[in-house]
C-alpha distance (Angstrom), angle and dihedral (degrees) to the residues before:
residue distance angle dihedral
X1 . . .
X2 3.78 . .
X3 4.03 114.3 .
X4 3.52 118.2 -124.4
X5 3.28 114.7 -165.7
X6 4.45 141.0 84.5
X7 4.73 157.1 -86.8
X8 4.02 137.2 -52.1
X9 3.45 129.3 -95.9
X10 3.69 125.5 164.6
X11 4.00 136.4 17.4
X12 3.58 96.8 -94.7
X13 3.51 122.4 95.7
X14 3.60 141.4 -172.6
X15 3.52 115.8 -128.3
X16 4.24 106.7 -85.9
X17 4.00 116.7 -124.7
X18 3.65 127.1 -155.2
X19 3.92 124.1 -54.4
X20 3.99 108.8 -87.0
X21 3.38 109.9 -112.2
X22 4.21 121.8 -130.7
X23 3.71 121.0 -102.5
X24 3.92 114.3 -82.6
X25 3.81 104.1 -98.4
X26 3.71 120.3 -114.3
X27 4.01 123.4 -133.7
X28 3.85 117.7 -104.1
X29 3.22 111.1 52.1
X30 3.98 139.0 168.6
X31 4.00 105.0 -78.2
X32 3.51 104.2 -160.3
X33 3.66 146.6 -139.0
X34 4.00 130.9 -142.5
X35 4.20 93.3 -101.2
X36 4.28 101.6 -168.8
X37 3.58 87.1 -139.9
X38 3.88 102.6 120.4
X39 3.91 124.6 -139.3
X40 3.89 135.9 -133.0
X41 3.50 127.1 -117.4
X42 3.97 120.7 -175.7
X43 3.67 129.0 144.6
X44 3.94 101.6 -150.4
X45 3.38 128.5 -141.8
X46 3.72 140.3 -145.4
X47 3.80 126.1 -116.5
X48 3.24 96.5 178.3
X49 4.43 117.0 143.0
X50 4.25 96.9 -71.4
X51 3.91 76.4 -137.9
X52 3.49 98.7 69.9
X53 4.03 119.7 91.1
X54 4.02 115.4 -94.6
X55 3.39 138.2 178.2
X56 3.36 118.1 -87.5
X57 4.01 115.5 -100.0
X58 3.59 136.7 -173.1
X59 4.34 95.1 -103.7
X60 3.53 103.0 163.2
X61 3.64 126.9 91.2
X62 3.64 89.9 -25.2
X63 4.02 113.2 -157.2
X64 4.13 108.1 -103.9
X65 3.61 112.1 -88.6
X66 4.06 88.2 -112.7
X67 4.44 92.4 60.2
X68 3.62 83.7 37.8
X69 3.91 94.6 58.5
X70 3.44 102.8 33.4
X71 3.87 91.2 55.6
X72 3.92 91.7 48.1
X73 3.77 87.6 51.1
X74 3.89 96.1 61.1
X75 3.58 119.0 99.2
X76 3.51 129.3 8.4
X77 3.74 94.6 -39.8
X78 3.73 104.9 123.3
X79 4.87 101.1 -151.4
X80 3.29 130.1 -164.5
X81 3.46 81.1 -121.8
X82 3.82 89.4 64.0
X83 3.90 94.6 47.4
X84 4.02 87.9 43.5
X85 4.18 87.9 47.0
X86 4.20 83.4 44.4
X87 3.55 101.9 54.8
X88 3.88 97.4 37.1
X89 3.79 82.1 49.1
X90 3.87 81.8 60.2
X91 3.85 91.8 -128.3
X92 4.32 76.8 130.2
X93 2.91 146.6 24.0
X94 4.10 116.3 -175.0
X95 3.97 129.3 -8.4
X96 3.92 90.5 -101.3
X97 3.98 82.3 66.6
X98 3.90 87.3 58.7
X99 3.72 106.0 44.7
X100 3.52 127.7 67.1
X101 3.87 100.0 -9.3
X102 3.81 90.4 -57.7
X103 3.65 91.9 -56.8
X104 4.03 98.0 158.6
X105 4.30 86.7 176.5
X106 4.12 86.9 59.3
X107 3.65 92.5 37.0
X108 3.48 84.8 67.1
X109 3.55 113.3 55.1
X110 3.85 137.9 88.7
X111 3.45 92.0 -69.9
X112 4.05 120.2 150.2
X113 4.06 100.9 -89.3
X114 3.90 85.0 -144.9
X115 4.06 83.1 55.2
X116 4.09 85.5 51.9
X117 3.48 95.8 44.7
X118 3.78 93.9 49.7
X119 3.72 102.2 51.6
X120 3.75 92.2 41.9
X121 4.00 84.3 53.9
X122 3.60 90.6 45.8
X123 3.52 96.8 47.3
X124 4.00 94.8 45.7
X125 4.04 83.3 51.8
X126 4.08 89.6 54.4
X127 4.04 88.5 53.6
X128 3.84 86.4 47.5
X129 3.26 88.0 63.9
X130 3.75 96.7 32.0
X131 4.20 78.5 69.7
X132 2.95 106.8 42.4
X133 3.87 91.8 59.4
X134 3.68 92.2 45.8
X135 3.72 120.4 121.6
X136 3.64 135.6 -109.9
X137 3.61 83.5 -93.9
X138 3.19 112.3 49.1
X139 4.19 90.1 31.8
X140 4.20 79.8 61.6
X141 4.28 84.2 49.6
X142 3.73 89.6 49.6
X143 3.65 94.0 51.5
X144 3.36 96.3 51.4
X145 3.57 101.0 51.4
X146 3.74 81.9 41.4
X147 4.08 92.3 62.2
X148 4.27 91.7 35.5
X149 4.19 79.5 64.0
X150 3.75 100.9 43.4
X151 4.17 84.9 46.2
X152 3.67 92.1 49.9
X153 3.60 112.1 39.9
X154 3.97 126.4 177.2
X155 4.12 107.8 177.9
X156 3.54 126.6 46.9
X157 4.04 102.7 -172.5
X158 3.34 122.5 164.3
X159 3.78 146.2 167.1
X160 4.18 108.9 -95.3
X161 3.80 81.7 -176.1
X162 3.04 154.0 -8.7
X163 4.53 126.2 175.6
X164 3.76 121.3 159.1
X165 4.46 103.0 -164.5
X166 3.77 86.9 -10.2
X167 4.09 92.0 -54.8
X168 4.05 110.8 138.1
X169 4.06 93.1 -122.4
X170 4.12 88.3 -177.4
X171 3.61 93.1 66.0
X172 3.62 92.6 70.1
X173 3.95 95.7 47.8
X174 3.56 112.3 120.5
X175 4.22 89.9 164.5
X176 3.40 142.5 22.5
X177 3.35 138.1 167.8
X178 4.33 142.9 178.2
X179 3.67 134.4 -156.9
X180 3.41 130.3 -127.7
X181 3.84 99.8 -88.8
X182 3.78 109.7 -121.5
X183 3.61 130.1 -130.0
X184 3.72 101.4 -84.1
X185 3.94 87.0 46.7
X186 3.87 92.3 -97.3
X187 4.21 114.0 151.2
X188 3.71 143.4 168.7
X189 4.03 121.7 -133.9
X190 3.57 121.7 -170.1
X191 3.76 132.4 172.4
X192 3.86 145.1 -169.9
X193 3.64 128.1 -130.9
X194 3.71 142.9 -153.2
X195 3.90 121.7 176.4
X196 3.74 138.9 138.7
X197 4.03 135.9 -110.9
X198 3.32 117.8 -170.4
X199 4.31 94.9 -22.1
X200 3.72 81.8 -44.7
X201 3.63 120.0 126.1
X202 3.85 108.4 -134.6
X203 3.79 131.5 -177.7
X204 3.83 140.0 -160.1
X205 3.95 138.8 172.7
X206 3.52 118.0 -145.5
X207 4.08 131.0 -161.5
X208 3.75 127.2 -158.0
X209 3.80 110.0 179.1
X210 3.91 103.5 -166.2
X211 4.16 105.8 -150.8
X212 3.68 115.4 -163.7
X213 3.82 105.8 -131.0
X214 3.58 93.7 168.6
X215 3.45 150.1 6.1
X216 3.62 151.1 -170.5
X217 3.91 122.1 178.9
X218 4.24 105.3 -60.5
X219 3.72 91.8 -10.4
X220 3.81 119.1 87.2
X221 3.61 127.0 172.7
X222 3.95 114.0 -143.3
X223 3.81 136.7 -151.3
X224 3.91 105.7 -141.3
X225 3.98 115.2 -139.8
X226 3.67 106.8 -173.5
X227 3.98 124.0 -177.7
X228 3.50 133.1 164.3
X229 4.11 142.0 -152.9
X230 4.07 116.9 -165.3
X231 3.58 129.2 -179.5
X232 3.18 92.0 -118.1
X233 4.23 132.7 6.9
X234 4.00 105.1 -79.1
X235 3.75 109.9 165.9
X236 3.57 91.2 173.7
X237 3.83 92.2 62.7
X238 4.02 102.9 114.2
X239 3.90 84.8 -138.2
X240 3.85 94.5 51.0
X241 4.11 79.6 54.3
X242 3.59 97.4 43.0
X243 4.00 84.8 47.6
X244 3.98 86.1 58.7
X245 3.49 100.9 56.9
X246 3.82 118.2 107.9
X247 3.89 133.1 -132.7
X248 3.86 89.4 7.4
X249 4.39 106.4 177.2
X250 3.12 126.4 -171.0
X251 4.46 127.1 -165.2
X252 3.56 120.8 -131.6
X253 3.93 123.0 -153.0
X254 3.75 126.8 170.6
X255 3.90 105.8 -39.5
X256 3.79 88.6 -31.4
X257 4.01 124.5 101.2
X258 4.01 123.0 -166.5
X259 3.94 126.0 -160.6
X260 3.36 112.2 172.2
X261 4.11 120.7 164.6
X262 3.84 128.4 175.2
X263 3.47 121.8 -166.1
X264 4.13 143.5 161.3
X265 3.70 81.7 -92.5
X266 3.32 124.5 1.7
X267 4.08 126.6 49.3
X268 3.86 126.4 -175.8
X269 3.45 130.3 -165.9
X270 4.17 113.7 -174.1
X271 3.65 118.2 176.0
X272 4.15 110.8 -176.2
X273 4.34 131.5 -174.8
X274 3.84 98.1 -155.7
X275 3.57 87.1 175.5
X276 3.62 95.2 -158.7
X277 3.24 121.7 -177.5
């Protein structure tokens, strides 16, 4: 099961179960084509007054991006780093591809967001998989549709910011990555994280699916679905908080995307550039 849930504050801990595992994939899912549509990949970055207060990250000597991401990717830990690697791979193309056998018209109905989320999760864990068990051959094929989309990028979107309680979230991004946004505006964000408890490196992946529930002209208003995997259980994590919060919406005008939530504890402040197209 997927932990929902929020970010870290303080030096005491509780004591940290076992890894969540994903949700048991379902038959039936999306077989895909090579689409020539290329991806985006950016990692964003904060630039935010260096005076302000921010979580605090690991800084020092940090691990190259390519250790980094090839140690989040073991398991059953499903990055944005593996979506990003996934779609560039062209093993997708859009969330509509992932969810109900590509049906775009059941895509978007009423249906539970946490119910969209999920199957889109599962069925981006499947491909995982799917790609990791490739051949030589076809691991050469994925590559080079892989490098063809880094080479010929069309989106540049990016997190402007990002502060959970006043804490600079962005500076502890290692990955992030954005779907294609669908017809009705709908999109999927997810991001990568590296921090530190204690002198202990810790990492998380977060998922914000963005649901159009309305819209009129270049303004859209979003249901948030957040959702959250960790290596191992930190409820103090403001993300794993964040990730907890219900009915979270979100306003969409131009290129630009708002969250903003204020609670008794918690407040979250998420500024996006889809740059959609």
């Amino acid at each position: 099961m997927f932990i929902t849930g929020s970010l870290l504050f303080g030096l005491d801990m509780p004591e940290m179960p076992e890894m969540p595992s994903m949700p048991t994939v379902g038959g039936g899912f999306y077989t895909p084509s090579f689409p020539t549509r290329p991806g985006n990949k950016k990692t964003p970055s904060d630039s935010e007054n260096s005076n302000e207060k921010s979580e605090i990250v690991l800084t020092e000597a940090l691990t190259p991006e390519s250790t980094l991401n090839a140690a989040l990717s073991k398991g059953n830990t499903l990055t944005a780093y593996d979506i990003s690697s996934l779609y560039d791979s062209g093993l997708f193309s859009d969330i509509s591809s992932l969810y109900s056998g590509g049906s775009a018209s059941n895509y978007n109905t009423s249906t539970s967001t946490n119910v969209v989320l999920q199957q889109v999760l599962n069925s981006l864990n499947e491909l995982k998989k799917q790609q990791q068990g490739a051949s030589a051959k076809e691991k050469n094929e994925l590559q080079a549709v892989k490098t063809d989309a880094e080479t010929f990028k069309r989106r540049e979107p990016s997190i402007l910011r990002f502060k959970i309680n006043g804490y600079n979230i962005s500076d502890s991004l290692t990955k992030v990555f954005f779907s294609e946004t669908e017809p009705d505006g709908t999109f999927l964000l997810t991001g990568d994280r590296r921090y530190f408890v204690n002198q202990q490196v810790r990492t998380e992946t977060f998922y914000l699916l963005f649901k159009t529930m309305s819209s009129n002209g270049s303004s859209i208003t979003y249901k948030v679905q957040p959702s959250i995997v960790q290596d191992s259980k930190n409820e103090n994590s403001y993300v794993y908080r964040l990730a907890n919060i219900k009915n979270l919406e979100a306003e969409k005008t131009g290129n630009l995307v708002v969250m903003h939530f204020s609670g008794d504890s918690l407040s979250a402040d998420l500024l996006l550039d889809i740059d959609s197209k």
